[in-house]
C-alpha positions as CSV (number, residue, x, y, z in Angstrom):
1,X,39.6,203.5,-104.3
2,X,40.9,201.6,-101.6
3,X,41.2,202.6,-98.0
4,X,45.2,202.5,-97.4
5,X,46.2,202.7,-93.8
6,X,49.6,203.2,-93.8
7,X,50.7,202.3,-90.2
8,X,49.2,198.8,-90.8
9,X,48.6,197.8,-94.3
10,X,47.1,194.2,-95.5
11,X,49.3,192.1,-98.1
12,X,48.3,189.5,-99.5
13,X,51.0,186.3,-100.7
14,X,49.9,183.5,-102.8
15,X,52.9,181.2,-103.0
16,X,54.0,178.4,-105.0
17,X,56.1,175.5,-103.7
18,X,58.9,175.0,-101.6
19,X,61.0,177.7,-102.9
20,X,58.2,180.1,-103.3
21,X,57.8,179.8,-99.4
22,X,61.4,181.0,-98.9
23,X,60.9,184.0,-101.2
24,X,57.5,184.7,-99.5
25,X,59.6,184.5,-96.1
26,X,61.9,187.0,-96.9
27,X,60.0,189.3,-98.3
28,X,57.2,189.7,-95.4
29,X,60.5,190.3,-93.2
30,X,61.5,193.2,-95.3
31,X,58.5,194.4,-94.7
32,X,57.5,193.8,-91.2
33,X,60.8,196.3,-90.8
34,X,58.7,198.7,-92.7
35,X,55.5,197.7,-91.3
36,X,55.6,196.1,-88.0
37,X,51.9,195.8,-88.1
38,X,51.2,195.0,-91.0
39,X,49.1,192.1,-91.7
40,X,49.9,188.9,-94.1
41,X,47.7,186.3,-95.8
42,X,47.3,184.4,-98.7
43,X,48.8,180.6,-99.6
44,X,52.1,180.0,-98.2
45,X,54.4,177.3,-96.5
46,X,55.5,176.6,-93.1
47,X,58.4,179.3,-93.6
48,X,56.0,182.1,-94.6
49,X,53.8,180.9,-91.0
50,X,57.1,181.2,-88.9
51,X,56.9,185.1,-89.9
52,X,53.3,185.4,-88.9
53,X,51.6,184.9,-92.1
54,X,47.7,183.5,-92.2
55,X,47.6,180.6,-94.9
56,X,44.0,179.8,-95.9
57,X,44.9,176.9,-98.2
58,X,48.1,174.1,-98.8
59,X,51.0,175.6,-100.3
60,X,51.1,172.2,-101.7
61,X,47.8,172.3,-103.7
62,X,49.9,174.7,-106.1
63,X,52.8,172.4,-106.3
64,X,52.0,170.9,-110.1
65,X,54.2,171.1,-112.9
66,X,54.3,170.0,-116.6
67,X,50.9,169.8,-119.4
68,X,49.6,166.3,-118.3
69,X,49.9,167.4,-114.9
70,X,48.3,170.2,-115.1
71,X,45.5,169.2,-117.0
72,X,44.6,165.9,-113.6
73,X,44.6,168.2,-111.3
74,X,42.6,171.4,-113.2
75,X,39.5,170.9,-111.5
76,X,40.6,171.4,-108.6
77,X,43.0,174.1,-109.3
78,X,39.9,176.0,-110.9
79,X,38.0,175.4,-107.7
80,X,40.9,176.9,-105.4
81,X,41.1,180.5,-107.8
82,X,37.6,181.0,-107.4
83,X,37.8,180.6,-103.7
84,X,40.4,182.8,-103.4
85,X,39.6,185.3,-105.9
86,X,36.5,186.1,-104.2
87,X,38.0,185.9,-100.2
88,X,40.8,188.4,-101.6
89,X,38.2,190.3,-103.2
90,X,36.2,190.7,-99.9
91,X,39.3,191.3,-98.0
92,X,41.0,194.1,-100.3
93,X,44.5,194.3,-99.2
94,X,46.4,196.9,-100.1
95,X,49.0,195.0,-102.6
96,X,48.6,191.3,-103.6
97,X,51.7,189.8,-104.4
98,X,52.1,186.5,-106.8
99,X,54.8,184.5,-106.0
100,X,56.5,182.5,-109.1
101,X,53.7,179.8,-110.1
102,X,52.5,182.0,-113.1
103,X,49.9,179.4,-114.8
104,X,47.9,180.1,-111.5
105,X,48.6,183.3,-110.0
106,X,48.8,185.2,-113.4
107,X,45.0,184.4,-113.7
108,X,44.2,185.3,-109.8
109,X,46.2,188.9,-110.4
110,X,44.3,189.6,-113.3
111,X,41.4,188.9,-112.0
112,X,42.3,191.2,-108.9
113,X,43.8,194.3,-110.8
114,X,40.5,194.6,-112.9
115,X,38.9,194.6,-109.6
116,X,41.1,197.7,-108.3
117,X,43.6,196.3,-106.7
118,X,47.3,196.4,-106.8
119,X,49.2,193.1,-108.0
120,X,52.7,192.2,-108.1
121,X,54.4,189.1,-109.9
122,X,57.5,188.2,-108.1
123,X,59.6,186.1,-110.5
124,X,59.6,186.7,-113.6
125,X,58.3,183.9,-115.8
126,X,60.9,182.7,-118.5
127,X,60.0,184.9,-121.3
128,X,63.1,184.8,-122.7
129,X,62.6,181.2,-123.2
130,X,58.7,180.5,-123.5
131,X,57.2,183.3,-126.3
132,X,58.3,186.9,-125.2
133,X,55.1,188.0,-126.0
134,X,54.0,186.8,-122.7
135,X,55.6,190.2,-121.2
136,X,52.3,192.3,-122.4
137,X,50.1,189.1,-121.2
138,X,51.7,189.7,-117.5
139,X,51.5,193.2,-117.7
140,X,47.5,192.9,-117.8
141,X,48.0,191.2,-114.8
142,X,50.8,192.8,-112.7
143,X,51.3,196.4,-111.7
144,X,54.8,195.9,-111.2
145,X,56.8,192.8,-112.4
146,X,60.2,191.5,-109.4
147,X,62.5,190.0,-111.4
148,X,65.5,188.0,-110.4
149,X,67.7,187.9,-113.2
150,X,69.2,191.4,-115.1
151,X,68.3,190.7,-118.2
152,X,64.7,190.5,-117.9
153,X,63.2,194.2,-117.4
154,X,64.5,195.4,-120.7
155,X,62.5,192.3,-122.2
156,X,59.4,193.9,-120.4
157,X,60.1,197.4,-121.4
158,X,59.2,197.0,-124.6
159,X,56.1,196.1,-123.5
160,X,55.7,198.8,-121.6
161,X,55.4,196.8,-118.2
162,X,56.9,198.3,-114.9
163,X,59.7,196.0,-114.2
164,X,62.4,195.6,-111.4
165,X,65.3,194.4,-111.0
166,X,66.0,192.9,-107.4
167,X,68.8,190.5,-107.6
168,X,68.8,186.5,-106.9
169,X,67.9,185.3,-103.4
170,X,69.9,182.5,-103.6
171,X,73.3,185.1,-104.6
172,X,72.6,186.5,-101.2
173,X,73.0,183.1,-99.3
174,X,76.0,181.8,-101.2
175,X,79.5,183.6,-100.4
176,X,81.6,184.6,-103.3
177,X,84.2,182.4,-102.3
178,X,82.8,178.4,-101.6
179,X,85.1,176.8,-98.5
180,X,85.3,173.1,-99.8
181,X,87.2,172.5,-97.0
182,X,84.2,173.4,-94.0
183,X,81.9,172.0,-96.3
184,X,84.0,168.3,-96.4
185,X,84.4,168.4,-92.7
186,X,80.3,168.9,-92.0
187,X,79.6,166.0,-94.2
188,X,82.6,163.9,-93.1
189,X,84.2,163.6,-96.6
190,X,88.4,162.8,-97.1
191,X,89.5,166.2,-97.7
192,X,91.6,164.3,-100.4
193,X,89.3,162.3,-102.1
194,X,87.6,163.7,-105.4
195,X,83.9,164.2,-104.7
196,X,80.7,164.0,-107.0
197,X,77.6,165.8,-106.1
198,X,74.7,164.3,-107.6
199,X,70.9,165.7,-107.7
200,X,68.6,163.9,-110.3
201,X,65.8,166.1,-109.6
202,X,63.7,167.4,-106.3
203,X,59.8,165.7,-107.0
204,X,58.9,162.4,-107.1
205,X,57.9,162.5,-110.7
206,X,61.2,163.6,-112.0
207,X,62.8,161.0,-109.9
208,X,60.9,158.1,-111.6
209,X,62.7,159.7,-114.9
210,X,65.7,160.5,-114.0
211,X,66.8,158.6,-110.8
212,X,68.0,155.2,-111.8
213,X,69.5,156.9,-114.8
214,X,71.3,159.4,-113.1
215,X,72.6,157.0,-110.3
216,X,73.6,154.3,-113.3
217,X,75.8,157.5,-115.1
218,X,77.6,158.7,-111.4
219,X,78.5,154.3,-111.1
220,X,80.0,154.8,-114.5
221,X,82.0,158.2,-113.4
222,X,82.8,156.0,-109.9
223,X,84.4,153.2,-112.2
224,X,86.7,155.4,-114.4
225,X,87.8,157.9,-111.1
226,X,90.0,155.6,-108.0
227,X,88.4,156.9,-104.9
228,X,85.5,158.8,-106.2
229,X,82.4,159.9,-103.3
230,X,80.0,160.2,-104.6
231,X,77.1,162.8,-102.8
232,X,73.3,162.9,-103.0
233,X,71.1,165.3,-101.1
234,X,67.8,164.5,-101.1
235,X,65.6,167.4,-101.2
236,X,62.4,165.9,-98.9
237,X,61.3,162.6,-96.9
238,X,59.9,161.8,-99.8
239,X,62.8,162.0,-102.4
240,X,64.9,160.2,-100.0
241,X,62.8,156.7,-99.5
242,X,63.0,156.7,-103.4
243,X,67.1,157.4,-103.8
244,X,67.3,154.8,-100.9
245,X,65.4,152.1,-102.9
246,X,67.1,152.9,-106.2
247,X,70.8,153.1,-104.4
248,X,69.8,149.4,-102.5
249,X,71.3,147.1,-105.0
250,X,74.9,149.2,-105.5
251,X,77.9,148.9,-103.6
252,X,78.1,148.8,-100.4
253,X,82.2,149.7,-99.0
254,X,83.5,153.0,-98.3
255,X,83.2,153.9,-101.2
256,X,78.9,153.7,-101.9
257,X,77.0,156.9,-103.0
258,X,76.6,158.8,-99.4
259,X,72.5,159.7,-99.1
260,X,72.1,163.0,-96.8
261,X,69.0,164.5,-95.8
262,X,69.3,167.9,-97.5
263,X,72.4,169.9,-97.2
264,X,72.4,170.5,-100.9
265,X,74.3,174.0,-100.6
266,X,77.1,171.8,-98.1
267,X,77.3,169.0,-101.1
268,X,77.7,171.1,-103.9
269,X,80.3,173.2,-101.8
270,X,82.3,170.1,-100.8
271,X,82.4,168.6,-104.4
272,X,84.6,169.0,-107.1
273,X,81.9,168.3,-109.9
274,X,78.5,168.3,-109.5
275,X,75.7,165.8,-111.8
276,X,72.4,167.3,-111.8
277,X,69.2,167.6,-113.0
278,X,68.0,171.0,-115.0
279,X,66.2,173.9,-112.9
280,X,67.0,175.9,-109.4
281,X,69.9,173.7,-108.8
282,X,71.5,174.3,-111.6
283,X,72.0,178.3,-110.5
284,X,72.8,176.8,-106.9
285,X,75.9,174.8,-107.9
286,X,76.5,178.1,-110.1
287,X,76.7,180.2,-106.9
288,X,79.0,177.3,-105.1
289,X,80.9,177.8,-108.4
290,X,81.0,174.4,-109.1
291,X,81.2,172.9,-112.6
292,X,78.6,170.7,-113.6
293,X,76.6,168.5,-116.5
294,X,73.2,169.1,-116.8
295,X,70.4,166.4,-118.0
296,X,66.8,166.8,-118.1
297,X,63.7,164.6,-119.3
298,X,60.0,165.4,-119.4
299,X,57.2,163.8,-120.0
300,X,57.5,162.8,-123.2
301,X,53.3,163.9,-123.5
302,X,54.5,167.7,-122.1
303,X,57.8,167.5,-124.6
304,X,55.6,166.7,-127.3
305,X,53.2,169.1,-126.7
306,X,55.7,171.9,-126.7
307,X,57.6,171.3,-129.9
308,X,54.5,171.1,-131.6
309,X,53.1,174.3,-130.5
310,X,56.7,175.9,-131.0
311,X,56.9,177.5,-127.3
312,X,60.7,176.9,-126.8
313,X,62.2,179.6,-127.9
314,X,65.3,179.1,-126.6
315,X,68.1,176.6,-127.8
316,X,69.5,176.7,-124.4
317,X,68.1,175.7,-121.0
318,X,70.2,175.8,-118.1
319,X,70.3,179.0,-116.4
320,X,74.2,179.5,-115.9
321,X,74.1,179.3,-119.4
322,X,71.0,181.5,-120.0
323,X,73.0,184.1,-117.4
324,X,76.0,183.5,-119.7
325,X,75.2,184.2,-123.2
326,X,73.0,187.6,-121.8
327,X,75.7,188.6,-120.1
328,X,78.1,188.3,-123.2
329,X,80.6,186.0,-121.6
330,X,82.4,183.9,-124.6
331,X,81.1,180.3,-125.1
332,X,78.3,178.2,-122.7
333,X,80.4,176.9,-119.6
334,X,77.3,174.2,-118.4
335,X,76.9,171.4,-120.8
336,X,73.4,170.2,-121.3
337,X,71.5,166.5,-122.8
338,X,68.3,167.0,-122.6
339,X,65.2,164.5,-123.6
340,X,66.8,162.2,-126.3
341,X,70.3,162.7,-125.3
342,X,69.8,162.4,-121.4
343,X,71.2,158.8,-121.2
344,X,73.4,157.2,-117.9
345,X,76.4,156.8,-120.8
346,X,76.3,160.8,-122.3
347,X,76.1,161.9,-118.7
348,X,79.0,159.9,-117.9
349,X,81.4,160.7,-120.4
350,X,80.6,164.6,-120.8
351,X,81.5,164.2,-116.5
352,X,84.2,162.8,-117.0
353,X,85.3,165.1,-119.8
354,X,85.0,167.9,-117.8
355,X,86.6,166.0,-114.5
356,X,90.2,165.8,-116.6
357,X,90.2,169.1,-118.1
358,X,91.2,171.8,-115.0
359,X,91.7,174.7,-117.3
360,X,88.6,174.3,-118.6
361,X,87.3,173.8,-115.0
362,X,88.8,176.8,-114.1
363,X,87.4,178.9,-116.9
364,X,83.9,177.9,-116.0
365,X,84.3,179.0,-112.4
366,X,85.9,182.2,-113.4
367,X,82.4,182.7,-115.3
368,X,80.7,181.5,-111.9
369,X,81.9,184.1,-110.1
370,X,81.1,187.1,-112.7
371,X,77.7,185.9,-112.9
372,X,77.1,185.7,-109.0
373,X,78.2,189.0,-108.4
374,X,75.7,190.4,-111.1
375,X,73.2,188.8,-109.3
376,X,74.2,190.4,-106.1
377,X,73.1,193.6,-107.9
378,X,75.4,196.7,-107.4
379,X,74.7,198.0,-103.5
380,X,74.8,196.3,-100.8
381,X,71.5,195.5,-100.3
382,X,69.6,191.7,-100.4
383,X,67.4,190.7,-102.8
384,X,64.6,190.4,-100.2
385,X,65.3,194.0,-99.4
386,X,64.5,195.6,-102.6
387,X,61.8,193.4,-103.2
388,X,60.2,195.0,-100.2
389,X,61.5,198.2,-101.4
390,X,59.5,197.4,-104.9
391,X,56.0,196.5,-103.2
392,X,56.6,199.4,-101.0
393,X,56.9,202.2,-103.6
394,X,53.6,201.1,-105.0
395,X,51.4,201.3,-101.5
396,X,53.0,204.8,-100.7
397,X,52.1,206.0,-104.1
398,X,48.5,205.1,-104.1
399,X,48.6,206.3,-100.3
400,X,50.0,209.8,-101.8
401,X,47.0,210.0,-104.5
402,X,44.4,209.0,-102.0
């Protein structure tokens, strides 16, 4: 059994990515209040540091996404669990918590909770998209699944895996009601003008996909609106050297696509449609209840892969959508082309389709707003805070039995 001091207990975070970093942030605040002396270490980001947490490794060695990507950087991947598989195991803290990235810290929890100690998965994986059957899978690793989204812990409770519900993050940071008007005047955008947010994606890889073709669809939306802005945040230095090459050869008046340095929350606020690629974002301009086209492509290797091993198991992808439908709201307010029918021209005209329609624009933020305040959760605590509350109950339980 393991020896639990209570005054100053050891967690251990392995996080995943940029967005993992913030999670891992918030919650090793929650619980500092709890435990001021408490002790944090793991994989994490700059974020995670700022709160006094002791990374052993690049949060950017986890940062790899799709099949074929995967499978280059294995190897190494391999090499980075056993390391830290057998430094956690020598340094037993008291509750190791995975942060999202499930290929890799699925495996590392397993291998920990066999060993005795207590494990945590903090975001759910999509099983309500990629085999259900995965809940029992994540069980044998986790003691206690945090899940973001409501409709989840039932899907694990009949699996018989402990479960929680601790509301969106990202719910927390958004207020119910968007101010277009504050947002317009921080990026310097006509108050008058109709504005077009566009995000084609947050890594370099999806930008080599979706880029061009998503700037070509916003010049086609720019050529049927008079006046249109058009708004692209680019998520890192990185994203933004690529956007700036791709936008080089467009127009160049008063009217040219507007390249910011972040401020994706302030550009979704200020516009009045928003063009994006499928993942976070898509909840994001949800929250800033903002309508929006979604388009997505893989790698056609990964999207291969998957239809012929059946693992979709959903026929929809978005998450306001996925949000929709389980919370029994009539229709799907988000339309989506994916793979085949993600072309500049579809994105285009199912924009502007949704641009001249206002009651239909209004319908779909009507949903917005149901679906942010069920992921607020019922009291008024954050998401962070229950979270905390969640990895809590499981220290002070094993610290009652010892």
């Amino acid at each position: 059994m393991q020896n639990i001091d209570a005054s100053a207990p050891t967690f251990a975070i392995i996080a995943g990515e940029d967005s993992g970093d913030q999670l891992g942030a918030d919650l090793i605040e929650a619980l500092r209040r709890r435990y001021p002396q408490a002790r944090f270490v793991g994989i994490g980001g700059a974020r995670m540091q700022a709160q006094g947490f002791e990374s052993w490794h690049d949060i950017r060695e986890l940062s790899v996404m799709g099949f074929v990507e995967v499978l280059k950087h294995l190897p190494r991947l391999l090499r980075l669990r056993r390391t830290l598989v057998a430094r956690l195991l020598k340094t037993r803290p008291d509750v190791v918590i995975g942060i999202d990235a499930p290929d890799f810290n699925l495996a590392v929890e397993r291998r920990l909770k066999e060993a005795g100690l207590r494990t945590v998965h903090y975001v759910s994986p999509s099983v309500w998209a990629w085999r259900e059957k995965r809940a029992a899978r994540i069980g044998r690793s986790a003691d206690r699944v945090l899940c973001l989204f409501p409709m989840e812990p039932a899907i694990y409770a009949k699996h018989g895996v402990d479960a929680r519900f601790v509301g969106h993050p990202l719910a927390d940071r958004f207020p119910l009601v968007a101010d277009r008007v504050a947002a317009r005047e921080a990026l310097q955008l006509p108050q008058e003008a109709p504005v077009l947010a566009l995000l084609p994606g947050s890594r370099p890889s999806e930008l080599s996909r979706l880029g061009q073709l998503f700037i070509d669809a916003a010049h086609r939306v720019a050529a049927a609106i008079p006046g249109l802005r058009v708004v692209i945040p680019a998520a890192n230095p990185q994203v933004h050297a690529m956007l700036k090459t791709m936008l080089a050869n467009g127009t160049r008046d008063e009217t040219a696509p507007l390249l910011l340095d972040g401020h994706a929350h302030e550009a979704m606020m200020a516009a009045d449609m928003v063009l994006l690629a499928s993942g976070t974002a898509t909840l994001e301009a949800m929250l800033a209840k903002r309508p929006m086209v979604v388009g997505y492509r893989v790698a056609p290797m990964s999207y291969r892969i998957a239809r012929a091993l059946n693992m979709l198991k959903t026929d929809i992808f978005t998450l306001p959508n996925i949000l929709a439908r389980a919370a029994g709201l009539p229709g799907l307010p988000v339309p989506e082309l994916m793979q085949d029918d993600c072309t500049a021209e579809k994105l285009a005209d199912a924009t502007l389709a949704l641009f001249r329609d206002s009651e239909r624009r209004g319908a779909v933020v009507a949903a917005f707003e149901h679906l942010h305040q069920a992921l607020r959760g019922d009291d008024a605590h954050h998401a962070a805070d229950r979270a905390a509350t969640a990895v809590a109950e499981l220290l002070e339980h094993a610290h009652a039995r010892a």
